[in-house]
N, CA, C and O of each residue as an XYZ file, in Angstrom:
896
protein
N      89.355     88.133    134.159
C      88.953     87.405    132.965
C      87.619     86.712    133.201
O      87.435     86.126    134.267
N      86.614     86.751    132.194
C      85.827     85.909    131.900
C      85.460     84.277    131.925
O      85.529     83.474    130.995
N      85.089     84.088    133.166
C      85.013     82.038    132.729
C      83.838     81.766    131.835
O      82.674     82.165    131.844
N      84.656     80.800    130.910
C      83.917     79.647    130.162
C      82.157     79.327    131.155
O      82.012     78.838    132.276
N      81.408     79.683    130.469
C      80.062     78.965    130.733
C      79.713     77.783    130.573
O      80.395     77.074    129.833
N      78.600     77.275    131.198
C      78.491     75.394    131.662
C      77.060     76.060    131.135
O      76.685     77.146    131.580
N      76.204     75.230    130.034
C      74.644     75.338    129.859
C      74.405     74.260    129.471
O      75.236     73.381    129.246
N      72.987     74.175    129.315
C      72.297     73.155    128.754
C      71.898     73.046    127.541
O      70.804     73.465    127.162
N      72.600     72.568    126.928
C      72.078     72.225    125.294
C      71.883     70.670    124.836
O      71.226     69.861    125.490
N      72.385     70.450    123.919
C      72.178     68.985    123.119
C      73.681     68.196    123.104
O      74.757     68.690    122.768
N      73.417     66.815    123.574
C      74.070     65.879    123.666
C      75.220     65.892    122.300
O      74.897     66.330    121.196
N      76.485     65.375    122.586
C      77.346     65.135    121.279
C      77.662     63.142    121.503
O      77.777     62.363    122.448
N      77.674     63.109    120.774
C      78.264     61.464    120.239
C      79.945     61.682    119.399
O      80.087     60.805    118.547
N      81.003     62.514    119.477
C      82.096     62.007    118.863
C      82.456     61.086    117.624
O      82.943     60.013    117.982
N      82.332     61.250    116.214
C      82.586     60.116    115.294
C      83.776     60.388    114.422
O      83.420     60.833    113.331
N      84.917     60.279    114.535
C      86.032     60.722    113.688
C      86.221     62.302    114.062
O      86.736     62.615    115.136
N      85.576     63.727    112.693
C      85.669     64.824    112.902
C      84.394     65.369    113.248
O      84.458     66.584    113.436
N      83.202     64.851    113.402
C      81.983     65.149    113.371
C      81.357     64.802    114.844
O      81.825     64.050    115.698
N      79.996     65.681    114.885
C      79.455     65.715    116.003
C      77.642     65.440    115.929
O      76.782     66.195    115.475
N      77.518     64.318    116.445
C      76.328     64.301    116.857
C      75.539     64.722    118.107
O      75.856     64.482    119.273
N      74.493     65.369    117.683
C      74.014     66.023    118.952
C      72.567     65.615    119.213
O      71.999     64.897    118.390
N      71.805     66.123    120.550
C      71.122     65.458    120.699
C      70.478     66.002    122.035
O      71.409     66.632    122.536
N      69.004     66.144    123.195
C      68.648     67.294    124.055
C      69.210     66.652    124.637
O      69.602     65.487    124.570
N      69.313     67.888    125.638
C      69.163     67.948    127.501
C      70.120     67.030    128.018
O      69.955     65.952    128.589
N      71.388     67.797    127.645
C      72.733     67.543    128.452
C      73.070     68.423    128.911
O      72.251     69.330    129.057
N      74.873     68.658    129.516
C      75.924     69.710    129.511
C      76.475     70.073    128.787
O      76.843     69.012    128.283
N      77.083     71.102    127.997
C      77.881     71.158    127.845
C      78.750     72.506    128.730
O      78.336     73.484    129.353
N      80.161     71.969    128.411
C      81.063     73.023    129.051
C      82.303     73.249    128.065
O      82.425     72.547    127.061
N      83.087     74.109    128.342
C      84.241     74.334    127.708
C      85.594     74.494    128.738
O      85.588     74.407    129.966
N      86.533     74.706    128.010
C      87.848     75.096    128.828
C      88.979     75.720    128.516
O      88.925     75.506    127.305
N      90.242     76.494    128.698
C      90.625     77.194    128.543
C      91.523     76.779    127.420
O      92.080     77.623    126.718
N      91.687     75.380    127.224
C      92.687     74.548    126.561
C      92.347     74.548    125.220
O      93.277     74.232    124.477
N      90.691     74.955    124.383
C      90.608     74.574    123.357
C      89.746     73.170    123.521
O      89.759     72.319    122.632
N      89.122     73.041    124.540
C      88.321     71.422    124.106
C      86.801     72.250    124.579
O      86.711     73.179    125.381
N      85.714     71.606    123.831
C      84.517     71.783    124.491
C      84.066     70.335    125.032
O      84.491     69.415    124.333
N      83.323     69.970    126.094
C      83.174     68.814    126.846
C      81.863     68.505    126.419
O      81.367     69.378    125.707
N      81.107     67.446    126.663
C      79.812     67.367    126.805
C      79.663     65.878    127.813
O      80.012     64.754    127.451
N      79.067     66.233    129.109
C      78.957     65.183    130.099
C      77.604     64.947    130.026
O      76.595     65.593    130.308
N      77.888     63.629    129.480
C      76.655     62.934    129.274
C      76.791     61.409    130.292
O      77.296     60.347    129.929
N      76.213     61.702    131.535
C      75.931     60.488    132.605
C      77.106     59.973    133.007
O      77.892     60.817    133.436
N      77.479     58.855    133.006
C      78.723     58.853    133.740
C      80.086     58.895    132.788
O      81.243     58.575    133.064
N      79.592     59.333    131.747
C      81.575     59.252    131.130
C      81.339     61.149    130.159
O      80.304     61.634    129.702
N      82.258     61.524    130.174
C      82.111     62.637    129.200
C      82.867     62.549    128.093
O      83.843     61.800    128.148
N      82.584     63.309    126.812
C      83.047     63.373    125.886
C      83.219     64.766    125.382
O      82.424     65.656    125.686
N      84.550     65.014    124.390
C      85.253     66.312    124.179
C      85.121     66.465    122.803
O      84.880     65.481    122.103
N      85.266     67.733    122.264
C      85.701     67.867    120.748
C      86.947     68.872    120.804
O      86.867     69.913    121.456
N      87.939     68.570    120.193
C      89.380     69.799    120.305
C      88.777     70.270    118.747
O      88.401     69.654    117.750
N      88.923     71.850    119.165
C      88.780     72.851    117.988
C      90.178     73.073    117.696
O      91.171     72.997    118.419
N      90.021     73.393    116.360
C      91.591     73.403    115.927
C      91.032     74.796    115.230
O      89.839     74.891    114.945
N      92.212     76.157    114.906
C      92.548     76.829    114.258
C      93.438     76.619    112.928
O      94.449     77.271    113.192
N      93.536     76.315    112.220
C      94.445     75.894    111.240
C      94.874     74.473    111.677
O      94.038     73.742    112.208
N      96.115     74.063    111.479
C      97.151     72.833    112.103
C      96.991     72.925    113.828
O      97.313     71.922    114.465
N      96.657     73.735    114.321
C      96.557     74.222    115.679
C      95.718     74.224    116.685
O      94.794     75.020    116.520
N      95.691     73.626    117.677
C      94.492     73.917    118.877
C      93.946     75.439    119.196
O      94.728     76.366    118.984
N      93.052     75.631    119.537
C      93.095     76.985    119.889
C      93.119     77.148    121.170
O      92.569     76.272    121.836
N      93.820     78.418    121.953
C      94.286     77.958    122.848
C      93.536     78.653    124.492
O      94.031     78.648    125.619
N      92.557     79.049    124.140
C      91.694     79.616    125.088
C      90.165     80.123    124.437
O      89.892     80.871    123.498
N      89.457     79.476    125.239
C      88.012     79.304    124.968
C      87.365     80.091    126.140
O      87.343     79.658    127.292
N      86.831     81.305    125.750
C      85.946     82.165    126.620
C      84.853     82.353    127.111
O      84.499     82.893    128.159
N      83.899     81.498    125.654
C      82.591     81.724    125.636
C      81.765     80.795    125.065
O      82.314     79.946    124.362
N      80.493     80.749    125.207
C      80.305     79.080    124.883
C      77.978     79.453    124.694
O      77.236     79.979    125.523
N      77.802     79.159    123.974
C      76.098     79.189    124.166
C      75.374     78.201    123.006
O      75.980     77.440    122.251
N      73.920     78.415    123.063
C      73.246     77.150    121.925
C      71.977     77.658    121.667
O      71.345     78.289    122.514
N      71.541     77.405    120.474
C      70.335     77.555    119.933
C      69.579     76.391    120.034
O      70.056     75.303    120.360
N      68.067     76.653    119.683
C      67.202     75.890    120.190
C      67.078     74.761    119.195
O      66.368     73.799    119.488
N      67.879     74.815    117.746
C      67.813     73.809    117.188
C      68.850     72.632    117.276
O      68.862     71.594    116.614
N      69.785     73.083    118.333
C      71.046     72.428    118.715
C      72.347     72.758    118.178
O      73.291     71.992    118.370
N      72.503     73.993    117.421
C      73.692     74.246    116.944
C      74.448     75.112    118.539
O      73.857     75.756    119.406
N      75.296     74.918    118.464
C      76.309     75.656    119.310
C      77.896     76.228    119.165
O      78.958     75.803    118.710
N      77.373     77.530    119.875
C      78.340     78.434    119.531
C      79.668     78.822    120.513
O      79.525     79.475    121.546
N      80.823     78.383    120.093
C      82.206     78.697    120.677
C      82.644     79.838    120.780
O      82.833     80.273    119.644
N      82.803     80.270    121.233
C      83.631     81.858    121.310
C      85.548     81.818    121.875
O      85.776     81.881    123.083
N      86.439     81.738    121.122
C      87.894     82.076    121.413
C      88.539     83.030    121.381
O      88.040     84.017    120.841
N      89.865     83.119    121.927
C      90.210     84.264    122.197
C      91.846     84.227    121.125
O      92.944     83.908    121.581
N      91.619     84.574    119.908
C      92.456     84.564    119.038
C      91.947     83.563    118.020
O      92.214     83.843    116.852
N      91.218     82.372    118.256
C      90.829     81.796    116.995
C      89.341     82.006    116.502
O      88.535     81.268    115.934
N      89.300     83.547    117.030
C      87.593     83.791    116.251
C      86.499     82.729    116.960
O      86.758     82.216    118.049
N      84.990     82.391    116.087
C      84.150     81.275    116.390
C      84.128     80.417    115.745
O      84.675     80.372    114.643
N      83.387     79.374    116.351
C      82.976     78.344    115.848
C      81.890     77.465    116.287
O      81.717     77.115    117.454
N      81.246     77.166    115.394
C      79.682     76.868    114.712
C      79.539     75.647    114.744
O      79.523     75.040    113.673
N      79.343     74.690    116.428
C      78.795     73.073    115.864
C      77.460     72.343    115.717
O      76.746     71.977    116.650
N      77.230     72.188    114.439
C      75.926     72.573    114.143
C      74.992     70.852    114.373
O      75.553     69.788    114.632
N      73.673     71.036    114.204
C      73.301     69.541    114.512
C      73.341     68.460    113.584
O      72.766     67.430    113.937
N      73.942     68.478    112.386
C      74.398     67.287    111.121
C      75.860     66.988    111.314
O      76.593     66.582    110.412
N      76.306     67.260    112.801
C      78.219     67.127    112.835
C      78.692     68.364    112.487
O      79.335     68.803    113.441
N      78.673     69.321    111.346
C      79.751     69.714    111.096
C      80.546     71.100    112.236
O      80.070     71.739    113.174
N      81.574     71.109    111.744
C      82.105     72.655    112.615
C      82.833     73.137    111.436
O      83.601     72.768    110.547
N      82.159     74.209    111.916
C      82.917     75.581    110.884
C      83.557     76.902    111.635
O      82.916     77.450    112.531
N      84.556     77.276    111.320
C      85.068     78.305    112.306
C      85.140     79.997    111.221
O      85.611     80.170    110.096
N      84.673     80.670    111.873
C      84.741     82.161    111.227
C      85.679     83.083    111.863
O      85.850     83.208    113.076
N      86.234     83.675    110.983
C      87.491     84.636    111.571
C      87.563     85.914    110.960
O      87.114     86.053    109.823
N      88.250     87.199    111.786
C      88.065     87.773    111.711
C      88.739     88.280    109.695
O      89.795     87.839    109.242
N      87.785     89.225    108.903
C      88.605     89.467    107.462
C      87.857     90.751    107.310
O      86.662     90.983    107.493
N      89.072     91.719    106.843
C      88.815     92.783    106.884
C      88.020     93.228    105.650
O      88.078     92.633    104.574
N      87.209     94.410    105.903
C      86.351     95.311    104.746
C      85.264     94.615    104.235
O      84.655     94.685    103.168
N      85.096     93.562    105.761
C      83.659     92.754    105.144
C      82.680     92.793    106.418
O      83.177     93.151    107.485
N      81.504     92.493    106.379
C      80.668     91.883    107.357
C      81.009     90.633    108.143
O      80.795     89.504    107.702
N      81.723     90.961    109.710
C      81.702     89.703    110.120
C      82.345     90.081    111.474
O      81.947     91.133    111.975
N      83.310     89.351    112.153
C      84.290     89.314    113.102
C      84.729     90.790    112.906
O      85.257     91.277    111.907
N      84.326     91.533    114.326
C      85.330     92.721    114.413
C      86.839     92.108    114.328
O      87.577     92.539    113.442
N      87.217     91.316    115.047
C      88.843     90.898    115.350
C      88.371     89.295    116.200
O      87.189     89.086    116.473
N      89.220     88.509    116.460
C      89.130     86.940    116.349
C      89.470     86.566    117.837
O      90.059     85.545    118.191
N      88.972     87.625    118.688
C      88.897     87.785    120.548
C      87.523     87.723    120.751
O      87.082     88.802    121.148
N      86.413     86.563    120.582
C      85.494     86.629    121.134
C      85.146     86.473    122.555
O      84.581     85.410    122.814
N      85.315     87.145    123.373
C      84.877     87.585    124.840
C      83.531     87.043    125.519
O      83.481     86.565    126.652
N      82.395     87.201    124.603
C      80.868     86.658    125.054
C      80.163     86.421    124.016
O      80.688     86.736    122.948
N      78.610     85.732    123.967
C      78.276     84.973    123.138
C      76.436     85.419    124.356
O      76.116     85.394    125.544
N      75.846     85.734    123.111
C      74.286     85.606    124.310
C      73.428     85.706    122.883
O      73.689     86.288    121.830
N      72.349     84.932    123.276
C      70.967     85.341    122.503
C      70.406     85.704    122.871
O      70.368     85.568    124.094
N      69.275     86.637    122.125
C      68.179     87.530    122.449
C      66.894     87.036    122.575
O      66.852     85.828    122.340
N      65.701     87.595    122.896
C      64.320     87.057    122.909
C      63.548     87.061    121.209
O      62.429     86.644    120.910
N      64.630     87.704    120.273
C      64.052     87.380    118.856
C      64.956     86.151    117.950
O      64.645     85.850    116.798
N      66.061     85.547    118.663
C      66.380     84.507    118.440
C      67.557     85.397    117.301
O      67.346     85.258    116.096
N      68.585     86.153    117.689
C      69.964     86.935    117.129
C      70.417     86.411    118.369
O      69.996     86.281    119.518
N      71.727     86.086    117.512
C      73.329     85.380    118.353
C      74.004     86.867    118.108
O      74.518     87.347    117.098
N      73.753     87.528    119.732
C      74.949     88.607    119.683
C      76.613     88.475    119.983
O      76.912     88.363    121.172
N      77.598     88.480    119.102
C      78.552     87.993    119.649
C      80.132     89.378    120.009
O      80.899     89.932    119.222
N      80.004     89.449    121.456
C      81.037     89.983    121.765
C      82.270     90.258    121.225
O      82.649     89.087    121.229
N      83.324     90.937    120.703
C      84.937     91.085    120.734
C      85.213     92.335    121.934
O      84.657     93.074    122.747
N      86.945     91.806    121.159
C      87.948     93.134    121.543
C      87.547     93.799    121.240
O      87.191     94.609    122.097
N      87.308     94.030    120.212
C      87.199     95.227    118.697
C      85.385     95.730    118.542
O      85.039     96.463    117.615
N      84.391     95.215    119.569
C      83.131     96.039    119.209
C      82.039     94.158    119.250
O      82.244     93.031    119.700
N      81.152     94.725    118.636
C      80.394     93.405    118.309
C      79.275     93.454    117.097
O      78.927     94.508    116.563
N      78.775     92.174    116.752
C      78.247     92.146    115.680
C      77.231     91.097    115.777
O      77.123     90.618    116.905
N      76.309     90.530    114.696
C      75.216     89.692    115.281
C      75.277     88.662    113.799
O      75.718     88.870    112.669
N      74.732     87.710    114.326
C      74.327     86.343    113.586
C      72.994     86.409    113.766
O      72.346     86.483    114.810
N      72.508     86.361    112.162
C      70.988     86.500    111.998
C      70.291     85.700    110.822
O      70.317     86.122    109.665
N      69.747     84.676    111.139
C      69.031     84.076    109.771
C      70.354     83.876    108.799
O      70.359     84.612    107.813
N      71.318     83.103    108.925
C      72.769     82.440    108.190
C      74.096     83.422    107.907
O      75.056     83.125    107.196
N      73.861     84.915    108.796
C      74.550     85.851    107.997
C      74.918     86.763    109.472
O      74.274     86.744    110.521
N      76.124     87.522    109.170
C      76.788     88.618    110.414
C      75.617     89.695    109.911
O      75.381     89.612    108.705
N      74.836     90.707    110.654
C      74.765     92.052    110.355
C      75.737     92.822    111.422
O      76.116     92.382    112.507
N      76.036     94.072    110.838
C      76.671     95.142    111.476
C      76.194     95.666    112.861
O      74.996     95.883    113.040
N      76.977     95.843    113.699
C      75.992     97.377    115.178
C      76.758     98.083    114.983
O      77.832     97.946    114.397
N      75.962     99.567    115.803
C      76.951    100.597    115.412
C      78.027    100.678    116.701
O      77.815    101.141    117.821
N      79.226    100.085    116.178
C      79.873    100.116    117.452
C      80.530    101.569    117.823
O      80.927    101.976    118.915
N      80.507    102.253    116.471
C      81.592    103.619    117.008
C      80.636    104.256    118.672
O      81.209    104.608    119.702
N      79.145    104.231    118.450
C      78.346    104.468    119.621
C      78.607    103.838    121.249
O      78.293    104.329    122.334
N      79.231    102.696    120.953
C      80.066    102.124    122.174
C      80.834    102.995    123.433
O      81.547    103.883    122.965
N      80.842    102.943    124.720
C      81.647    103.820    124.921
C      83.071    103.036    125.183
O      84.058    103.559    125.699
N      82.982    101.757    124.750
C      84.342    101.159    125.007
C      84.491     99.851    123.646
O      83.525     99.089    123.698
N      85.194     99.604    122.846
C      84.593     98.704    121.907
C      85.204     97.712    121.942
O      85.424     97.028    120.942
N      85.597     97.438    123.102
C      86.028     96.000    124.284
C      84.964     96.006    125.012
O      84.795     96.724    125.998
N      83.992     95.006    124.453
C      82.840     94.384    125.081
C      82.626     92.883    126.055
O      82.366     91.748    125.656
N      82.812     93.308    127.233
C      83.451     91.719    127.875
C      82.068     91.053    128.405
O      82.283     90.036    129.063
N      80.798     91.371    128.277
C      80.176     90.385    128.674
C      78.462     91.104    128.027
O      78.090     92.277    128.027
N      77.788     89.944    127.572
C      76.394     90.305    127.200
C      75.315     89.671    128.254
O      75.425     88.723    129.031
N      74.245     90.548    127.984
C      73.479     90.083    128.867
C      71.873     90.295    128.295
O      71.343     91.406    128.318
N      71.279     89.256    127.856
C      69.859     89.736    126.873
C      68.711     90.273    128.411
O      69.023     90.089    129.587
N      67.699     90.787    128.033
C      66.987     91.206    128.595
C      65.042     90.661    128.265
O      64.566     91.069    127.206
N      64.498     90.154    128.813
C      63.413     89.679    127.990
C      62.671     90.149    127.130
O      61.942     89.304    126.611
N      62.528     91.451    126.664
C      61.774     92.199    125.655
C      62.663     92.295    124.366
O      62.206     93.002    123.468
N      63.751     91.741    124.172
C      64.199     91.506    122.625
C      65.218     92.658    123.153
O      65.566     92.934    122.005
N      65.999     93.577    123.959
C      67.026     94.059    124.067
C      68.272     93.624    125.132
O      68.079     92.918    126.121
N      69.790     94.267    124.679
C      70.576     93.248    125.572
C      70.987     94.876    125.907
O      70.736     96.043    125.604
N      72.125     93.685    127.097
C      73.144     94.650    127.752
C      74.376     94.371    127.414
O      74.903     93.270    127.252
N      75.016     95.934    127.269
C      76.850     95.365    127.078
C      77.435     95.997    128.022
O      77.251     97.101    128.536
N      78.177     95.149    128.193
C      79.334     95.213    129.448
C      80.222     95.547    128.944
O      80.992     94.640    128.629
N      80.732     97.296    128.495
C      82.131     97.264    128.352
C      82.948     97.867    128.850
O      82.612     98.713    129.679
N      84.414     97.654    128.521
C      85.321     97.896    129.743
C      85.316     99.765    130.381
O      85.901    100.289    131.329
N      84.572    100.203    129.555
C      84.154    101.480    130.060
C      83.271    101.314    130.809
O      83.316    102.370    131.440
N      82.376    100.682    131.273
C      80.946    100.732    131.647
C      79.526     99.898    131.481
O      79.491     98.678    131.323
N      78.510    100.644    131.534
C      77.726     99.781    130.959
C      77.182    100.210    130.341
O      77.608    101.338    130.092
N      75.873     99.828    129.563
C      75.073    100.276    127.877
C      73.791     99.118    127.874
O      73.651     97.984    128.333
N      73.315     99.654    127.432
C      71.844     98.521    127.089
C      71.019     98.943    125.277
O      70.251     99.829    124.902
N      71.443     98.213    124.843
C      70.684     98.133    123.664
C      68.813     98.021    123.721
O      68.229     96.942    123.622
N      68.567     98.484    123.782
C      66.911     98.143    123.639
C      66.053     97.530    122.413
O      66.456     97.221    121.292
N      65.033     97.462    122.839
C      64.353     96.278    121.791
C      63.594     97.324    120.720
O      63.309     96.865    119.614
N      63.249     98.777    121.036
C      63.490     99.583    119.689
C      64.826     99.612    118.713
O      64.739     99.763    117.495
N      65.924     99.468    119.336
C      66.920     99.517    118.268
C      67.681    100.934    118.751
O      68.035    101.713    117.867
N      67.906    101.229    120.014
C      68.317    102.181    120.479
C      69.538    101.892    121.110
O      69.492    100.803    121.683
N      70.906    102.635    121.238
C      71.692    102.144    122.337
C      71.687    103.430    123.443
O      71.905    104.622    123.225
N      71.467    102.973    124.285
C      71.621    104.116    125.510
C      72.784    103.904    126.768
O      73.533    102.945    126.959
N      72.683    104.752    127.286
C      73.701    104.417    128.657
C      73.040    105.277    129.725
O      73.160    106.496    129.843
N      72.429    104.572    130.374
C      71.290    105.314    131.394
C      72.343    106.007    132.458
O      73.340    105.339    132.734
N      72.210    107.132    132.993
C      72.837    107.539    133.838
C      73.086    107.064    134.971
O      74.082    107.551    135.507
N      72.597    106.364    135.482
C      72.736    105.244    137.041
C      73.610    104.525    136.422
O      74.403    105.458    136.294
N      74.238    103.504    135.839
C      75.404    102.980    135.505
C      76.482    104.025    136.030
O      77.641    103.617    136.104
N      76.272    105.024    136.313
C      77.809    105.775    136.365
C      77.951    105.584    138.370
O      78.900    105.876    139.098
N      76.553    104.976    138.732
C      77.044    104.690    139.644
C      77.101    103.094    140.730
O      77.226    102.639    141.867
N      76.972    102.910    139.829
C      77.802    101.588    140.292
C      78.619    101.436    140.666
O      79.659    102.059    140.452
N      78.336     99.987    141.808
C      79.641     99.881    142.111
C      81.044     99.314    142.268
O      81.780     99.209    143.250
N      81.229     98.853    140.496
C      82.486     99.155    139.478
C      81.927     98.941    138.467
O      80.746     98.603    138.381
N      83.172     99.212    136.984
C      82.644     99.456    135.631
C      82.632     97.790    135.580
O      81.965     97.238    134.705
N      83.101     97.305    136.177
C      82.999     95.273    135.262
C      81.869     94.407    135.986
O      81.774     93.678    136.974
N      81.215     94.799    135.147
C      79.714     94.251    135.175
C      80.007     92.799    134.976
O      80.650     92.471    133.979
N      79.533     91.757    135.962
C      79.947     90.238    135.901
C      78.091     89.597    135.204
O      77.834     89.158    134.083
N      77.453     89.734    136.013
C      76.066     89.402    135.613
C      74.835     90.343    135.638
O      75.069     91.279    136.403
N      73.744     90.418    135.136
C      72.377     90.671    135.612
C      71.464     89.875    135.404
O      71.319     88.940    134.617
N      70.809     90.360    136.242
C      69.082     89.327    136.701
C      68.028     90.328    136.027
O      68.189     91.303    135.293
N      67.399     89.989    136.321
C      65.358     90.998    136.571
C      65.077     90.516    137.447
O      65.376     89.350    137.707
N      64.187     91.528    138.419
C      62.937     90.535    139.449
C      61.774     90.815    138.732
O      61.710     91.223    137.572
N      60.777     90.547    139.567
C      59.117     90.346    138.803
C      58.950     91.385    138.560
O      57.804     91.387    138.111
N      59.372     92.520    138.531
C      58.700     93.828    138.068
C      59.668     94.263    136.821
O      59.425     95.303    136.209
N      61.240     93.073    136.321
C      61.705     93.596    135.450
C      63.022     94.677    135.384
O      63.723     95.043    134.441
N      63.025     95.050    136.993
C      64.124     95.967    137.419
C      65.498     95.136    137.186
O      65.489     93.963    137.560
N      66.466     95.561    136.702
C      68.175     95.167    136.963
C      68.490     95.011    138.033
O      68.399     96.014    138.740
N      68.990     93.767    138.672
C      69.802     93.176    139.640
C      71.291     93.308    138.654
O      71.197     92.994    137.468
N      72.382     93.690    139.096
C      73.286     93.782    138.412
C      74.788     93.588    139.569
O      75.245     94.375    140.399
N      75.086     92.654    139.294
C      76.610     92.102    139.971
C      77.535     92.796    139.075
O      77.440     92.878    137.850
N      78.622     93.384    139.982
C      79.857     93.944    139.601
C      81.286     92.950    140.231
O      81.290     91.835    140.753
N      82.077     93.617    140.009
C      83.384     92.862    140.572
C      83.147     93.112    142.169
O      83.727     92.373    142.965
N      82.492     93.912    142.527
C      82.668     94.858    143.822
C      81.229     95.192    144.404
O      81.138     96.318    144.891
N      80.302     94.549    144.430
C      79.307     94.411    144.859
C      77.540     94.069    144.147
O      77.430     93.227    143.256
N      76.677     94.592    144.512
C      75.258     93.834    143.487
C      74.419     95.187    143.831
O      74.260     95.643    144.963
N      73.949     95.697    142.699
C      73.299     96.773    142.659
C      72.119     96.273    141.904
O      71.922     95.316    141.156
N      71.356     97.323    142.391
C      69.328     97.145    142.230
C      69.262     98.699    141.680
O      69.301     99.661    142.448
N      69.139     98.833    139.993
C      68.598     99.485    139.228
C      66.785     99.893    139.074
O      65.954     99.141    138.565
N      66.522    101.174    139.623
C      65.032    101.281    139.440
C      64.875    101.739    138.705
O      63.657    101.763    138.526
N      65.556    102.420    137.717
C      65.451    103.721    136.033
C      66.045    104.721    136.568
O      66.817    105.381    135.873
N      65.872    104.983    137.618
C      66.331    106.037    138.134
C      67.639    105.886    139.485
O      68.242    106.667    140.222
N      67.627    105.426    139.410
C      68.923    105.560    140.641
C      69.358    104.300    141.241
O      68.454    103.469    141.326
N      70.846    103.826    141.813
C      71.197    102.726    142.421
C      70.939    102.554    144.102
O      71.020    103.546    144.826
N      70.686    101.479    144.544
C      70.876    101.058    145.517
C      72.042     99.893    145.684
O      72.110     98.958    144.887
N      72.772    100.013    146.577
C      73.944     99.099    146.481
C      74.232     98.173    147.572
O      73.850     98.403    148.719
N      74.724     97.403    147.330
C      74.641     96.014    148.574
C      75.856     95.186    148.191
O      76.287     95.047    147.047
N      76.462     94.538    149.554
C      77.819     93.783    149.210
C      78.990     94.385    148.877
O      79.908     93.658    148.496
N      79.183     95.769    148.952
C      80.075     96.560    148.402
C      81.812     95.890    149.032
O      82.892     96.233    148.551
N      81.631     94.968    150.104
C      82.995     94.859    150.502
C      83.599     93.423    150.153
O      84.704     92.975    150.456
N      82.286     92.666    149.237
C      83.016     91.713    148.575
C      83.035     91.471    146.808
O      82.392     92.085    145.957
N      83.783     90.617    146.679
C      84.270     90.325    146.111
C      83.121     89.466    144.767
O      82.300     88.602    145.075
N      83.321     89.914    143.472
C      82.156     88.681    142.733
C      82.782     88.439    141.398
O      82.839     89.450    140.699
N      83.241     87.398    140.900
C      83.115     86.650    139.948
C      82.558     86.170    138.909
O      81.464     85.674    139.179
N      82.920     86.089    137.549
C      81.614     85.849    136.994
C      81.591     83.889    136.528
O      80.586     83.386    136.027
C-alpha cells in the first residue's frame, strides 16, 4: 500500500467547520480520516467526513500554489480544502465527467498546473474548476497506484501492470525498458541533470537512458 504524503503547503487555523490557511507549513494526513497541519509547537487536524461518517483511510494528499489542497481517499472519493475555509468532497457518479470510482490512490500536479488524480478504476484531471476525461481504455492496467509529473508538462503512471508515461504532446506510451525493471510497483522517480529516470521499485532503483535499464539495489527492499 501507498503511504499518505507529508508536503509543504499553507498553514490551517481550525474555526468550527472551516479552514483557514496560510504559507509554508506541513501538512500531513493519516489513515484514520484526519489531515494534520503542524504548525510550530502544537498541531492542528481537520476530520473529513463522508456523509454522517469519517472516512476511513486517506491515501493521498497534495496543494496548489494558491493554497487549496487536495485529499485523496480510499472509498470516500476527494476532497477540496480550499483557501476561504471551505471543503467540498466529490464522488464518484456515473455517465458523467468526474471520479472513475471513489478509491483515490494518488494525487500529483503537472508543470502546466492540471491536478492529475489517480483511482482504482483509471484516472482523470482537474483543470481550470472542472474534471476532463484521459483515455484510460489505453492504460495497460486501470488501477493506477502512483503518479509521478515530469518537468516538461508530462507525467508518469504507475500501474499495477507496469509502467506508462504520458508526455507533454498528449501521447501515452509505454517505452519498452519498463518491461525491464526491476518490479512492476513503481514506488518513486527522480531526473538527474540530463533529465534521465531514476526510478525506485519495490525491489530495487533503476537508471532509464531511452533505451535500456541499468539496475542497482536489486536485493533490497523500497517503500514508498
Amino acid at each position: 500500500n501507498a503511504a499518505p504524503a507529508q508536503i509543504h503547503v499553507r498553514r490551517k487555523r481550525e474555526t468550527g467547520d472551516r479552514v483557514d490557511l496560510a504559507f509554508n507549513e506541513h501538512w500531513f494526513a493519516n489513515r484514520e480520516a484526519h489531515v494534520f497541519d503542524l504548525h510550530f509547537a502544537h498541531i492542528d487536524a481537520v476530520l473529513l467526513h463522508d456523509g454522517l461518517e469519517p472516512v476511513s483511510d486517506i491515501w493521498s494528499i497534495t496543494s496548489e500554489n494558491n493554497g487549496t489542497v487536495w485529499v485523496g481517499t480510499f472509498g470516500g472519493g476527494l476532497f477540496r480544502l480550499n483557501k476561504s475555509g471551505g471543503i467540498k468532497q466529490f464522488k464518484y457518479e456515473p455517465d458523467s465527467i468526474g471520479l472513475p470510482d471513489d478509491n483515490v490512490l494518488s494525487l500529483a500536479n503537472d508543470a502546466n498546473g492540471k491536478l492529475w488524480i489517480a483511482t482504482s478504476s483509471g484516472v482523470v484531471i482537474w483543470h481550470k474548476g472542472k474534471f476532463q476525461a484521459f483515455e484510460n481504455e489505453q492504460l495497460t492496467s486501470k488501477v493506477v497506484i502512483n503518479l509521478f509529473p515530469d518537468a516538461k508538462g508530462g507525467m508518469w503512471l504507475a500501474t499495477q501492470a507496469g509502467l506508462q508515461h504520458y508526455t507533454a504532446e498528449g501521447n501515452l506510451e509505454t517505452p519498452d525498458w519498463t518491461n525491464d525493471l526491476t518490479d512492476l510497483r513503481v514506488m518513486g522517480i527522480l531526473h538527474d541533470s540530463n533529465d534521465k529516470p531514476l526510478i525506485v521499485t519495490a525491489k530495487g532503483i533503476n537508471r532509464a537512458d531511452g533505451v535500456s535499464v541499468s539496475k542497482m539495489f536489486q536485493d533490497k527492499t523500497f517503500l514508498s
